[in-house]
PDB file with one MODEL, atoms N, CA, C and O in Angstrom:
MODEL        1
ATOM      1  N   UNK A   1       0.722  37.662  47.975  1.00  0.00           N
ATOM      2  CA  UNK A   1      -0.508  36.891  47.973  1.00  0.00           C
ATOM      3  C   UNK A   1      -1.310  37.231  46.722  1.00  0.00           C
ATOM      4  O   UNK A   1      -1.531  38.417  46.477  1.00  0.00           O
ATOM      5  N   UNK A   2      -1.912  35.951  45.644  1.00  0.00           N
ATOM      6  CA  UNK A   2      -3.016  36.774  44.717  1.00  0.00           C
ATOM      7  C   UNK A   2      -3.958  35.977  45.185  1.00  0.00           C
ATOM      8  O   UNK A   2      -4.026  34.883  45.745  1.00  0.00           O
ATOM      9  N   UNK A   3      -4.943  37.132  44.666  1.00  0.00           N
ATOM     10  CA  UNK A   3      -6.374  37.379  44.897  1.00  0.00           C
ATOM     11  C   UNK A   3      -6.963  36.140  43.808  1.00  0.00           C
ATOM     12  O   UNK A   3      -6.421  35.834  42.746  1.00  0.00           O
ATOM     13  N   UNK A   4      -7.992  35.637  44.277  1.00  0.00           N
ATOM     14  CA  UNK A   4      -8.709  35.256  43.497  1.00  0.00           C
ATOM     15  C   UNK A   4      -9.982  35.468  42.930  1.00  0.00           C
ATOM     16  O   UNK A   4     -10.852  35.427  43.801  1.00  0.00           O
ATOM     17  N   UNK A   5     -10.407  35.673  41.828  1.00  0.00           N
ATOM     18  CA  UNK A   5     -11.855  36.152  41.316  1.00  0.00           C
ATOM     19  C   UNK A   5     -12.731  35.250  42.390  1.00  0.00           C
ATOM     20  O   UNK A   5     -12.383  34.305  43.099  1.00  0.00           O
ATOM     21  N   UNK A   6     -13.678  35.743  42.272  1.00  0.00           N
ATOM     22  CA  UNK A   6     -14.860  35.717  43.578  1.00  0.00           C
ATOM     23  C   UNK A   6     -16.035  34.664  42.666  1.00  0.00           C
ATOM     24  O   UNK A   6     -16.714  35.117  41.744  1.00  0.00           O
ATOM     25  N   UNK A   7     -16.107  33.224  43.123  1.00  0.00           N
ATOM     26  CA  UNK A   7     -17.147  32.919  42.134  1.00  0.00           C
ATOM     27  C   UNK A   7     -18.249  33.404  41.294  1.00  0.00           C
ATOM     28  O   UNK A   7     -18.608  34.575  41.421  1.00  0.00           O
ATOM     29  N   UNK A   8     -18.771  32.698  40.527  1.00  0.00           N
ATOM     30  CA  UNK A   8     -19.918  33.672  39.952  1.00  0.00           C
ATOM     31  C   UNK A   8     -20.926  33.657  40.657  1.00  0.00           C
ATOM     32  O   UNK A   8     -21.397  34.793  40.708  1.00  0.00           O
ATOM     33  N   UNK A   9     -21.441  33.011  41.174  1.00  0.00           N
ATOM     34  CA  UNK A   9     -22.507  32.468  42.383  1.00  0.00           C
ATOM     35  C   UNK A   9     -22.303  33.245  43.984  1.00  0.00           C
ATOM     36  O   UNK A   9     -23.061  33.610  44.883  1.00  0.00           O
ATOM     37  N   UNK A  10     -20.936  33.247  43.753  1.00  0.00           N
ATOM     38  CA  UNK A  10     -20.260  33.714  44.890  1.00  0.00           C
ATOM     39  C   UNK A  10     -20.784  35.231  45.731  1.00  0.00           C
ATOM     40  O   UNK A  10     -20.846  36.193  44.965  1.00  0.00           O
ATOM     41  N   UNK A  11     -21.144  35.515  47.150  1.00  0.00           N
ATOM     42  CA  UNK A  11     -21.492  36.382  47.242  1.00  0.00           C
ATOM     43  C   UNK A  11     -20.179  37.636  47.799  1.00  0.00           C
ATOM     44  O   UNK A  11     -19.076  37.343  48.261  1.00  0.00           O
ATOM     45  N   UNK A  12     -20.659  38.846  47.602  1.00  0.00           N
ATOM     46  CA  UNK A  12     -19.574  39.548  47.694  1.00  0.00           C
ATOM     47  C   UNK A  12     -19.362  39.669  49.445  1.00  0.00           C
ATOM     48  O   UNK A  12     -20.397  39.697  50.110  1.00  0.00           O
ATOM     49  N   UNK A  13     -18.185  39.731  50.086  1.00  0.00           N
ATOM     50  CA  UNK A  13     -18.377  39.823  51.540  1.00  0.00           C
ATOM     51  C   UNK A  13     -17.553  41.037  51.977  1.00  0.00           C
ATOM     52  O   UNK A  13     -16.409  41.214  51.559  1.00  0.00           O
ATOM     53  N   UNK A  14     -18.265  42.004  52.970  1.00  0.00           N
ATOM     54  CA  UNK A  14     -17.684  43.209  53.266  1.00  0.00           C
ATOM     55  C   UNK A  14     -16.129  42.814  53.480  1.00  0.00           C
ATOM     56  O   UNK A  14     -15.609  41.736  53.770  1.00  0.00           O
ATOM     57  N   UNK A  15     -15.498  44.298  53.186  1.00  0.00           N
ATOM     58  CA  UNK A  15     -14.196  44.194  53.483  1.00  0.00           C
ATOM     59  C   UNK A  15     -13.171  43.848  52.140  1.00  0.00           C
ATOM     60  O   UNK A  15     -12.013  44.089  51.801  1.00  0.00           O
ATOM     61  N   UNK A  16     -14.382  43.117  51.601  1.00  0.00           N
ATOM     62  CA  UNK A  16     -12.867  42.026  50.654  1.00  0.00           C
ATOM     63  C   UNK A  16     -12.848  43.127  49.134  1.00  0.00           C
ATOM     64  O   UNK A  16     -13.606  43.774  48.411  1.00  0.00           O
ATOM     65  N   UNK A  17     -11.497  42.789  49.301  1.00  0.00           N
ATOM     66  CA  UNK A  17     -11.597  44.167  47.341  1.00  0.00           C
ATOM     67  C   UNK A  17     -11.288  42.618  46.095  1.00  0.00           C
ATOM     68  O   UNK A  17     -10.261  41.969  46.293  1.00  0.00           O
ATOM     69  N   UNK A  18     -11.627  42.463  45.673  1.00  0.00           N
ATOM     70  CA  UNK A  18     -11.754  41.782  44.195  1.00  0.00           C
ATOM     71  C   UNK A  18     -11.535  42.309  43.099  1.00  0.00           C
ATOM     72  O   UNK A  18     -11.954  43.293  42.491  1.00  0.00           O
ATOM     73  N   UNK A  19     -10.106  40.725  42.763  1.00  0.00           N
ATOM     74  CA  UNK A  19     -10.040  41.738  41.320  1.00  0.00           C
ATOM     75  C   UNK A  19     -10.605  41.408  39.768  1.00  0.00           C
ATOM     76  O   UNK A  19     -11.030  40.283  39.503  1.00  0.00           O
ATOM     77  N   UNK A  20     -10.579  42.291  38.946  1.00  0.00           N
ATOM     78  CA  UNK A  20     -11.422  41.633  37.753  1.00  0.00           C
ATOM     79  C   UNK A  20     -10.214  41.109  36.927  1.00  0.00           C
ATOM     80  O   UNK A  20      -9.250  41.812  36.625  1.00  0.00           O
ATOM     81  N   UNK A  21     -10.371  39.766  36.583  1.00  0.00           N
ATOM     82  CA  UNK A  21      -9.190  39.259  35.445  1.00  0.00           C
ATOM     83  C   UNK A  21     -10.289  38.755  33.998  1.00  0.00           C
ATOM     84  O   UNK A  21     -11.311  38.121  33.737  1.00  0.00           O
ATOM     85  N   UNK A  22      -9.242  39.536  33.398  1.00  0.00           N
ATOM     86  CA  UNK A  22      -9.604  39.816  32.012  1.00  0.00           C
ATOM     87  C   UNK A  22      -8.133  39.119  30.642  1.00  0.00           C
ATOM     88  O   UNK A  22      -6.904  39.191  30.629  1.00  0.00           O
ATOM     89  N   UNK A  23      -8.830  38.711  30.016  1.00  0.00           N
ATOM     90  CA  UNK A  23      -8.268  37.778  28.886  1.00  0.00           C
ATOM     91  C   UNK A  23      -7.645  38.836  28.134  1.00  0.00           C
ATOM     92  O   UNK A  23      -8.351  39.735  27.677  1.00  0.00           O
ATOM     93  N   UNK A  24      -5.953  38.825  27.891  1.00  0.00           N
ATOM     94  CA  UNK A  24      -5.392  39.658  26.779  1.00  0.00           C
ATOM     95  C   UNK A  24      -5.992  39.303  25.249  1.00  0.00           C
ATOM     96  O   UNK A  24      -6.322  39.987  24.280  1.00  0.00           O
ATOM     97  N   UNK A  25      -5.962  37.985  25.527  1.00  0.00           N
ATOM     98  CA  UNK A  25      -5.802  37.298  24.426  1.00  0.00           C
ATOM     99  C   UNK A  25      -7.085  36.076  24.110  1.00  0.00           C
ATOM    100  O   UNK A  25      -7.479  35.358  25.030  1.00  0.00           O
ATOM    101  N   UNK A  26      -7.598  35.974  22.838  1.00  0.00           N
ATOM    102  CA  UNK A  26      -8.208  34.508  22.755  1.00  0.00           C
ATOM    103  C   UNK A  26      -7.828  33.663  21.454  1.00  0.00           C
ATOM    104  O   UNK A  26      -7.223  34.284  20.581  1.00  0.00           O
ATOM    105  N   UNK A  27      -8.098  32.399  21.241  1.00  0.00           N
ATOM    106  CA  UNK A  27      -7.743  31.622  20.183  1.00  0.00           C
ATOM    107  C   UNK A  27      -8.540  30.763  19.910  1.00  0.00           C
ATOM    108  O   UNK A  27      -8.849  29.864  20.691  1.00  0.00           O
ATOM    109  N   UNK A  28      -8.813  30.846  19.227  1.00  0.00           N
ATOM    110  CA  UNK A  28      -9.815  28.809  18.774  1.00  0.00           C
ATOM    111  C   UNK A  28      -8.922  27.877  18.853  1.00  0.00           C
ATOM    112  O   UNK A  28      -7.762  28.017  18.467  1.00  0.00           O
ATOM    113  N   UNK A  29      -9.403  26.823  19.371  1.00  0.00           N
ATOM    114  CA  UNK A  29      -8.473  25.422  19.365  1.00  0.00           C
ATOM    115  C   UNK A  29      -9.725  24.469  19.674  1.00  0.00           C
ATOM    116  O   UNK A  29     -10.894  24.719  19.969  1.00  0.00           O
ATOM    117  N   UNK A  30      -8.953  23.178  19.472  1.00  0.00           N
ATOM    118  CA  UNK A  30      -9.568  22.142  19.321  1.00  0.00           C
ATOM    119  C   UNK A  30      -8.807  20.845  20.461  1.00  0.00           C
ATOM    120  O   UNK A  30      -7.643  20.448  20.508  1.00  0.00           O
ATOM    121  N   UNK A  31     -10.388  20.320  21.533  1.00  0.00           N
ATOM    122  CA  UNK A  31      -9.639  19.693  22.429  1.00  0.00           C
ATOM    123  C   UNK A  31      -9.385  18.390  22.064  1.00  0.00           C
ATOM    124  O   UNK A  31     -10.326  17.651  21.777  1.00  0.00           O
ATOM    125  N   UNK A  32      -8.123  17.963  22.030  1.00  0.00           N
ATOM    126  CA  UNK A  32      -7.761  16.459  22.113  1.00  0.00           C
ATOM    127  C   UNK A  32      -7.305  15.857  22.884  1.00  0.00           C
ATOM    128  O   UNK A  32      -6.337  15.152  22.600  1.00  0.00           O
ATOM    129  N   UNK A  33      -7.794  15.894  24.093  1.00  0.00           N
ATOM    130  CA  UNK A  33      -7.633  14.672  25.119  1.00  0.00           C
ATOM    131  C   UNK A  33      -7.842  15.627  26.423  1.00  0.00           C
ATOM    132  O   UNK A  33      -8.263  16.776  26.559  1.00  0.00           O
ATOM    133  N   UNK A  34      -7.575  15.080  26.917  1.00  0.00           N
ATOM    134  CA  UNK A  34      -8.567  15.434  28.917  1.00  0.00           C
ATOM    135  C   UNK A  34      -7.999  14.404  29.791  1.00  0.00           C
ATOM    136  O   UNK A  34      -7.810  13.238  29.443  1.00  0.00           O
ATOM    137  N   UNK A  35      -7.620  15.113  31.455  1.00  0.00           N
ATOM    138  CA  UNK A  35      -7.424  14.216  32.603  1.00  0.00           C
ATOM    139  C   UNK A  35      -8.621  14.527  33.202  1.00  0.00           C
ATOM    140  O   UNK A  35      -8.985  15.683  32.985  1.00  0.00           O
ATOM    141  N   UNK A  36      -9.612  13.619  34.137  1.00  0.00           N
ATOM    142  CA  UNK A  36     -10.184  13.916  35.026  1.00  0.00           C
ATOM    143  C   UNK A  36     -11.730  13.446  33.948  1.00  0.00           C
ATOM    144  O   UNK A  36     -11.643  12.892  32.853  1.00  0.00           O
ATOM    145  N   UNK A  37     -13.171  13.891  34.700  1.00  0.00           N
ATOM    146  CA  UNK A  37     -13.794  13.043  33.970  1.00  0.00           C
ATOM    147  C   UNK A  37     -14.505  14.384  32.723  1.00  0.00           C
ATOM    148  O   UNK A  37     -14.049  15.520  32.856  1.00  0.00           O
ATOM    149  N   UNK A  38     -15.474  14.165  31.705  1.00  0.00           N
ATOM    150  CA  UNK A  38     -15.758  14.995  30.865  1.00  0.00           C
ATOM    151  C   UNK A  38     -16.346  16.330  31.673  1.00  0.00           C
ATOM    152  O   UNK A  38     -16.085  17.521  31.502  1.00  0.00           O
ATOM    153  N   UNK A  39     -17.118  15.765  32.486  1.00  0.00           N
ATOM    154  CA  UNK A  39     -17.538  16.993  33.128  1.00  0.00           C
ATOM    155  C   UNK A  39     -16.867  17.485  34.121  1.00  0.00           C
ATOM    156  O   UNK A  39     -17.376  18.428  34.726  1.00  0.00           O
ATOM    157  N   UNK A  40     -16.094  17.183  34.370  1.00  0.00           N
ATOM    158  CA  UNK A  40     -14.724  18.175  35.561  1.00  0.00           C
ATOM    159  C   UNK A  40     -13.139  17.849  35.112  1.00  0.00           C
ATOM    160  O   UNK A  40     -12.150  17.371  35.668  1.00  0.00           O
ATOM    161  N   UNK A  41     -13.456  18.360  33.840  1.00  0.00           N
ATOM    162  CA  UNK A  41     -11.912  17.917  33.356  1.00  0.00           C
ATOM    163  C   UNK A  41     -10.844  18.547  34.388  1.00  0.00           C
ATOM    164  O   UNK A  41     -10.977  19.589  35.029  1.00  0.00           O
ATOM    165  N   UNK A  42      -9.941  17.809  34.387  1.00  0.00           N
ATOM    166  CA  UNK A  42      -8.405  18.737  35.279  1.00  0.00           C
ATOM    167  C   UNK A  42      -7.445  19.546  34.662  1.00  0.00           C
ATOM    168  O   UNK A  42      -6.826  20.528  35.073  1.00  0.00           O
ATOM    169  N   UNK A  43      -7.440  18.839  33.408  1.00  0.00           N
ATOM    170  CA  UNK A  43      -6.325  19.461  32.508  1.00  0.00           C
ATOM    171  C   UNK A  43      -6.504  18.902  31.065  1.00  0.00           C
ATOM    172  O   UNK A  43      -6.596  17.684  30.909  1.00  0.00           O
ATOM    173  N   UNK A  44      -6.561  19.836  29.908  1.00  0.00           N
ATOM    174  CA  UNK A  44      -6.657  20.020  28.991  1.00  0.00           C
ATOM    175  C   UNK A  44      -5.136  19.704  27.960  1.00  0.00           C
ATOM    176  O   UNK A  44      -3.953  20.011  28.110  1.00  0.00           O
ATOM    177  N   UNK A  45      -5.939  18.901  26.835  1.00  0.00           N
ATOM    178  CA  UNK A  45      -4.836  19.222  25.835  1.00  0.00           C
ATOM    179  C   UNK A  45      -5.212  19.532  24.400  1.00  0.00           C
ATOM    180  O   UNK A  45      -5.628  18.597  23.716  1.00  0.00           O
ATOM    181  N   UNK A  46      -5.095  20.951  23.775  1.00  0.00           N
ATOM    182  CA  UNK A  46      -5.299  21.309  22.676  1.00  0.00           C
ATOM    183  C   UNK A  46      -4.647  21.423  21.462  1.00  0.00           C
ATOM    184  O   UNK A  46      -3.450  21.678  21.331  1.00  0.00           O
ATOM    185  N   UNK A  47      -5.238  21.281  20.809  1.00  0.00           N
ATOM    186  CA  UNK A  47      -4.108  21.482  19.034  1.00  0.00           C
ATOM    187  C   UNK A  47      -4.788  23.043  18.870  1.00  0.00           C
ATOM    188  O   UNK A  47      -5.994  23.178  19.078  1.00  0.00           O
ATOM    189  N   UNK A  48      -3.941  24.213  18.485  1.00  0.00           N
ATOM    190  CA  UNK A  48      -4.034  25.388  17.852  1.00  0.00           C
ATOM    191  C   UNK A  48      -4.029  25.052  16.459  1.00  0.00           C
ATOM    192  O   UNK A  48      -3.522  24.069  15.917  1.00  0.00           O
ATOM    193  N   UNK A  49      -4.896  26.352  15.775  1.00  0.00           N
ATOM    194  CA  UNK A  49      -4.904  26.172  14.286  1.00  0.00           C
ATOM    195  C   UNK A  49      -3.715  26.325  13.590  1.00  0.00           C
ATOM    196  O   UNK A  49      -3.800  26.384  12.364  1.00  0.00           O
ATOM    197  N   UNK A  50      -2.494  26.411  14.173  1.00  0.00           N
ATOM    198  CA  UNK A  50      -1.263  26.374  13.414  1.00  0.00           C
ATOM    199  C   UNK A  50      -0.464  25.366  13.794  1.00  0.00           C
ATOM    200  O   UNK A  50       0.760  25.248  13.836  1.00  0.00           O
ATOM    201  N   UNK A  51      -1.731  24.364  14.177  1.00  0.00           N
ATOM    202  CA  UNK A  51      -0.883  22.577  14.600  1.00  0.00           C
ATOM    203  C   UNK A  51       0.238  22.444  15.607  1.00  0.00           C
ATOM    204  O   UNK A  51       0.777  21.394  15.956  1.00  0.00           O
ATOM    205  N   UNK A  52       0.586  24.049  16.147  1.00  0.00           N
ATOM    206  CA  UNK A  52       1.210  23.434  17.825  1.00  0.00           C
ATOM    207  C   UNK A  52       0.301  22.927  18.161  1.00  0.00           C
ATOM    208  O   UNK A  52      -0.849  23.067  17.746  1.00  0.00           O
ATOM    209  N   UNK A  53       0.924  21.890  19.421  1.00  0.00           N
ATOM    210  CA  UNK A  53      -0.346  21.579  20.541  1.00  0.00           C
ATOM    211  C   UNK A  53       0.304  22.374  22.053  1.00  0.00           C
ATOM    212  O   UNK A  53       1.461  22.777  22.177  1.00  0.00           O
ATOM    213  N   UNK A  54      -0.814  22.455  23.130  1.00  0.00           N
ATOM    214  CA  UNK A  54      -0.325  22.992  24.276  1.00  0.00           C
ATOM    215  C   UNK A  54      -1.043  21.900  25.079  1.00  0.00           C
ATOM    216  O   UNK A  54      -1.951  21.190  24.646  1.00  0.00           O
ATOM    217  N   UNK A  55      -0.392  21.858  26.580  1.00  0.00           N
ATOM    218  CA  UNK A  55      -0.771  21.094  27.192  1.00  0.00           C
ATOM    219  C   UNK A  55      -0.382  21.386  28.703  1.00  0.00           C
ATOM    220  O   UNK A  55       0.697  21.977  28.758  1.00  0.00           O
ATOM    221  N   UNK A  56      -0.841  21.187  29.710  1.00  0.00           N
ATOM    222  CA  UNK A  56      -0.198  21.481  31.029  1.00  0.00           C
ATOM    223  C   UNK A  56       1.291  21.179  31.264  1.00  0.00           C
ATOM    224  O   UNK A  56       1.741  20.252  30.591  1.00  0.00           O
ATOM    225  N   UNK A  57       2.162  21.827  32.135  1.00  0.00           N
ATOM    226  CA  UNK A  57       3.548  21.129  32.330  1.00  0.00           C
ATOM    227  C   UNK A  57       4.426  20.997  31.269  1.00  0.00           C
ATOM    228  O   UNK A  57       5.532  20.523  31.531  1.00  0.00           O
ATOM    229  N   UNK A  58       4.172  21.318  30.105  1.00  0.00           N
ATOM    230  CA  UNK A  58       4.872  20.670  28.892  1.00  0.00           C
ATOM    231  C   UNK A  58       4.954  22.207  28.007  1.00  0.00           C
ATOM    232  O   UNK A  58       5.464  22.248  26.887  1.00  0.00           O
TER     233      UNK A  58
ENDMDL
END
């Protein structure tokens, strides 16, 4: 089973252990294109500065 981070809003509830997830890694990129609407995108598609692109599923 994984755990999931505990919203930010979220209050803490006895009992439960939470874990902290932390970023190895970060990158600048640039978004070019989106499913879902601007403000609740679903899935992202970016170009990295070395012109791969990444994208869900792919």
């Amino acid at each position: 089973m994984t755990e999931k981070a505990k919203p930010l809003r979220g209050a803490y509830k006895a009992g439960r252990v939470w874990a902290k997830i932390r970023h190895a890694d970060t990158v600048d990129a640039a978004v070019v294109g989106f499913t879902g609407s601007a403000l609740h995108p679903k899935a992202l598609a970016v170009q990295l500065p070395d012109g791969r692109g990444r994208c869900p599923n792919g």
